[in-house]
C-alpha positions in Angstrom: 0.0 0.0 0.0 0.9 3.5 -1.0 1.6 6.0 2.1 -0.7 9.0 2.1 1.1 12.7 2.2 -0.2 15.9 0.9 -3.1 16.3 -0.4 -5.4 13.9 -2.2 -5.0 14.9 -5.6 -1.4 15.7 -5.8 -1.6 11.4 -5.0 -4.0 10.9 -7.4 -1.8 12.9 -10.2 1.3 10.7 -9.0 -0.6 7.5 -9.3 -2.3 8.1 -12.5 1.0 9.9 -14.4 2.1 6.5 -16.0 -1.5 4.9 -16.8 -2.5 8.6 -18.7 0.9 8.3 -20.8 0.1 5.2 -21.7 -3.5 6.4 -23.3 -2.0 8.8 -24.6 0.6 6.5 -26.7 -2.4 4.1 -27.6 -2.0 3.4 -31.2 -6.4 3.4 -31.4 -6.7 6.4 -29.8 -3.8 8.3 -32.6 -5.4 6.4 -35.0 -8.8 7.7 -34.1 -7.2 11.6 -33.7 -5.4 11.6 -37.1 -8.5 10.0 -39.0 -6.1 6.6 -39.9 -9.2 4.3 -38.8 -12.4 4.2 -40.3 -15.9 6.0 -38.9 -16.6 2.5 -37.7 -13.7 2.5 -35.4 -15.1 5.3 -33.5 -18.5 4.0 -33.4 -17.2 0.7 -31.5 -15.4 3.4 -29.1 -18.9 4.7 -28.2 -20.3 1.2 -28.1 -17.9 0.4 -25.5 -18.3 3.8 -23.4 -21.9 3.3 -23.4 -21.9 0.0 -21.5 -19.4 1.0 -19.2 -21.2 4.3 -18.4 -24.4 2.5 -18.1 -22.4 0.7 -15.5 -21.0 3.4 -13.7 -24.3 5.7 -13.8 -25.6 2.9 -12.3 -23.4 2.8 -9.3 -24.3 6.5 -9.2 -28.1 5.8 -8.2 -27.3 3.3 -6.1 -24.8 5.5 -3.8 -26.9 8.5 -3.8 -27.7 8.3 0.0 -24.0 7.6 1.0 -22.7 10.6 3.2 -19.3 10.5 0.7 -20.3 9.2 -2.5 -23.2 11.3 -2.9 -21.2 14.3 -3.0 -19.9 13.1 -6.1 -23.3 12.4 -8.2 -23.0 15.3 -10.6 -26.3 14.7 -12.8 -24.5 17.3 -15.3 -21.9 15.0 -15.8 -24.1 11.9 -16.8 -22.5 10.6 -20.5 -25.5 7.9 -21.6 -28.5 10.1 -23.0 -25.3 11.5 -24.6 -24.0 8.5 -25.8 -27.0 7.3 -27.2 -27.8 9.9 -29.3 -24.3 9.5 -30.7 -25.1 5.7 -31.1 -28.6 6.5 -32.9 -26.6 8.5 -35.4 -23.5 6.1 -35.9 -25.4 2.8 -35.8 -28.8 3.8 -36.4 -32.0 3.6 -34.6 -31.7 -0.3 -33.7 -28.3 0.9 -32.7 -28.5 -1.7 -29.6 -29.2 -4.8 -31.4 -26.1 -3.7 -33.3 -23.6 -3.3 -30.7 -22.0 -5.9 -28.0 -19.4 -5.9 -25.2 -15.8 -6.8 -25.8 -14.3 -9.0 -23.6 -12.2 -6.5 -21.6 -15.3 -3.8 -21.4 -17.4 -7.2 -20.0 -14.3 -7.0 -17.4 -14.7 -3.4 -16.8 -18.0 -3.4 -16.0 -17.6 -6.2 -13.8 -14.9 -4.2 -11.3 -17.4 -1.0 -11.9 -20.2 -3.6 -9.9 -18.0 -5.3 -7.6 -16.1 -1.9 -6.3 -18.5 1.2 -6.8 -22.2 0.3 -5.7 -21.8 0.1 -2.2 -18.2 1.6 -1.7 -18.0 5.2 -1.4 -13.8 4.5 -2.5 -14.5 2.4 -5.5 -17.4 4.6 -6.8 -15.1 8.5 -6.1 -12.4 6.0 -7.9 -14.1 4.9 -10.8 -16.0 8.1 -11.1 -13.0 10.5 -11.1 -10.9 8.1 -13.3 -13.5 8.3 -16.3 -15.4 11.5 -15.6 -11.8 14.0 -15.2 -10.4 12.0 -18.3 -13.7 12.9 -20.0 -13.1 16.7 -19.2 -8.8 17.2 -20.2 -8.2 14.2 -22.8 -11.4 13.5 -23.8 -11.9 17.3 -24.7 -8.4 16.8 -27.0 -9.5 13.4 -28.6 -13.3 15.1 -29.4 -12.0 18.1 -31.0 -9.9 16.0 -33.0 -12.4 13.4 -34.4 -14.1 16.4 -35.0 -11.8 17.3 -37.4 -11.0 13.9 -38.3 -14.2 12.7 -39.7 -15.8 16.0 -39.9 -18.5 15.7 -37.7 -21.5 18.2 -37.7 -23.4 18.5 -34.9 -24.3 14.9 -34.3 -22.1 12.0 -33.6 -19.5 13.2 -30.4 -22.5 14.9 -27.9 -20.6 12.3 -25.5 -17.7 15.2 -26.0 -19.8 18.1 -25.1 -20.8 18.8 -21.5 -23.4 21.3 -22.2 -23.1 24.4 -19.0 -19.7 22.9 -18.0 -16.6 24.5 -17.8 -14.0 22.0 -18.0 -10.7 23.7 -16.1 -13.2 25.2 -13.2 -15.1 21.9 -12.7 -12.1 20.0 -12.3 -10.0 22.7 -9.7 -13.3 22.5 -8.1 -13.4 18.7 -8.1 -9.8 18.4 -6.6 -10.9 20.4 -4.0 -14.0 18.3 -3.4 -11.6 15.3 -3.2 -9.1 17.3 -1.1 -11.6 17.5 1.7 -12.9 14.0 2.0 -12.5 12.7 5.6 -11.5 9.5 4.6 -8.4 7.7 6.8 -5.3 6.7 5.4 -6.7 3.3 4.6 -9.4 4.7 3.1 -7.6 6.7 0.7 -5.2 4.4 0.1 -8.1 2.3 -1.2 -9.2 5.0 -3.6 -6.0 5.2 -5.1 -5.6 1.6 -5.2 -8.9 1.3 -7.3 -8.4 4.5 -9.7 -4.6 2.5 -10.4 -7.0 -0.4 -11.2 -9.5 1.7 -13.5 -6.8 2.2 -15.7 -5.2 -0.8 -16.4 -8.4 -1.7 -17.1 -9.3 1.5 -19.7 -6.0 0.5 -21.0 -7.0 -2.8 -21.5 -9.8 -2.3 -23.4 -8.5 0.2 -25.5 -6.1 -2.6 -26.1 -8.8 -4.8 -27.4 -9.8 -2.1 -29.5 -6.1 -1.6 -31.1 -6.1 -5.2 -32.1 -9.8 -5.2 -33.3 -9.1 -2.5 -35.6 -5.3 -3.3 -36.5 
């Protein structure tokens, strides 16, 4: 176990450094940025996102009443009306008899139930992991395929968070973390399951990079 000094996030920006370089370097994701892969690359991007944020905005209603977790249920935040219009307009309207689970996102969502619907660490964890990548790399990556496959409109909502301002809601979100009253075991915990959030992101971005090789 990791010993706790300083502030939360400081921690949580030591123990995440190596897993964000390695999304970064993620051969799918530059391959989605510089337009390599085809549309339907992307599409099976948001296919995966969609079941894990089912998953995770799952965990969200069921932690609403703890005195921790429910201080991180930020409605505004919520990716899967989001993600479904994006899915209507990249798979069509039978978009969900059209998309399916890869192995590693099956995997994913399996940690999301075990560790964030009645753990106030593992839900902070998994929450923070996905939603604070959504608002610095994700806002990179959706600009891009943007770009990429010229996208008008429809197609990267999941991209957009409509009244929020990326920079302030994070600074404001470290702070938020900053002044949980969790103990040392408790926040080693946390950090223990964000570390595990993404080796598992990585790993199905993995699965992705070898679908679409």
């Amino acid at each position: 176990m990791s010993l706790i000094v300083g502030q939360l996030s400081d921690r949580l920006r030591e123990v995440t450094r190596e897993g964000r370089a390695v999304a970064q370097r993620s051969r799918f994701v530059d391959g989605l940025a510089t337009g390599r892969l085809p549309l339907a690359a992307y599409a099976e991007l948001a296919a995966q996102h969609w079941f894990v944020y089912e998953t995770l905005e799952l965990a969200a209603a069921a932690m609403t009443d703890d005195p921790i977790a429910r201080h991180f249920v930020y409605p505004e935040l919520f990716r899967i009306p989001a993600l479904e219009a994006d899915l209507r307009f990249l798979f069509g309207a039978r978009w969900q008899s059209r998309i399916s689970a890869l192995p590693a996102t099956t995997t994913y969502c399996t940690r999301i139930r075990s560790a964030a619907f009645d753990q106030a660490t593992g839900y902070v964890a998994h929450h923070c992991t996905r939603y604070l990548g959504d608002l610095s790399g994700g806002q990179w990556l959706g600009q891009k395929l943007v770009e990429a496959y010229r996208l008008d409109r429809q197609g990267y909502r999941f991209f957009v968070f409509e009244g929020v301002d990326p920079p302030l809601f994070r600074a404001r979100y470290r702070d938020q973390l900053n002044a949980v009253p969790w103990s040392r075991g408790e926040r080693n915990a946390f950090l223990d399951e964000v570390a595990a959030a993404y080796r598992l992101n990585i790993r199905l971005l993995g699965d992705l990079e070898e679908r679409w090789r």
